[in-house]
C-alpha positions in Angstrom: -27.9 -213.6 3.9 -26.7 -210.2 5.4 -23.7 -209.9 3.3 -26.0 -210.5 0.6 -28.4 -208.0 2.1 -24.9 -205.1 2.4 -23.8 -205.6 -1.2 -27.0 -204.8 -2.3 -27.5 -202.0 -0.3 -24.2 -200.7 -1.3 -24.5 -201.8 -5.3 -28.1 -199.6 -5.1 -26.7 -196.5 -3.2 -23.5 -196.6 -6.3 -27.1 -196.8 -8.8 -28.9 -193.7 -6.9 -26.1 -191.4 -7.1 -25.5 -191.9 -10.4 -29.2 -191.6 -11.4 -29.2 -188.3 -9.5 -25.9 -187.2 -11.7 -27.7 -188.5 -15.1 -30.8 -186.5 -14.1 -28.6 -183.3 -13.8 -27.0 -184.0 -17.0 -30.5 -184.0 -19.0 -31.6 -180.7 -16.7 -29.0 -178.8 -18.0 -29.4 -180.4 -22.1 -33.0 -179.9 -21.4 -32.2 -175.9 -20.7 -29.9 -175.6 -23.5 -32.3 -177.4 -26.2 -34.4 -174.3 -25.4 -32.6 -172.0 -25.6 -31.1 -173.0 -29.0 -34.3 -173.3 -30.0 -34.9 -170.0 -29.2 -32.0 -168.3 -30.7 -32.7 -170.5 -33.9 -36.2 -169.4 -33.7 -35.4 -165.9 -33.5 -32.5 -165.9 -36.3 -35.2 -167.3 -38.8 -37.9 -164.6 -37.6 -35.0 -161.9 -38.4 -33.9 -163.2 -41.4 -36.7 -163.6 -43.4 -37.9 -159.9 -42.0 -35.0 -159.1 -43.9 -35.2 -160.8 -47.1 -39.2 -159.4 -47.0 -38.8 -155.7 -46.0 -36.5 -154.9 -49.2 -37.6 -152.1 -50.8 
């Protein structure tokens, strides 16, 4: 029972650290997505302020 007890101790602390690792992953996607959605935004917003102020 305690080696039983150990391997699943050590399987779940193998599961942890990668869950932290995955977590960091989608952070940093999560930070990106915005700001490409922002830049995308913005280049929209500019260029149809362009194609509306001709003269």
């Amino acid at each position: 029972m305690r080696k039983y007890f150990i391997s699943c101790l050590i399987l779940s602390s193998f599961l942890f650290t990668s869950c932290s690792a995955v977590e960091t992953i989608f952070k940093a996607g999560m930070w990106w997505a915005f700001i490409l959605v922002f830049i995308v935004v913005g280049l929209i917003i500019w260029i149809l302020s362009k194609m509306f102020n001709k003269k």
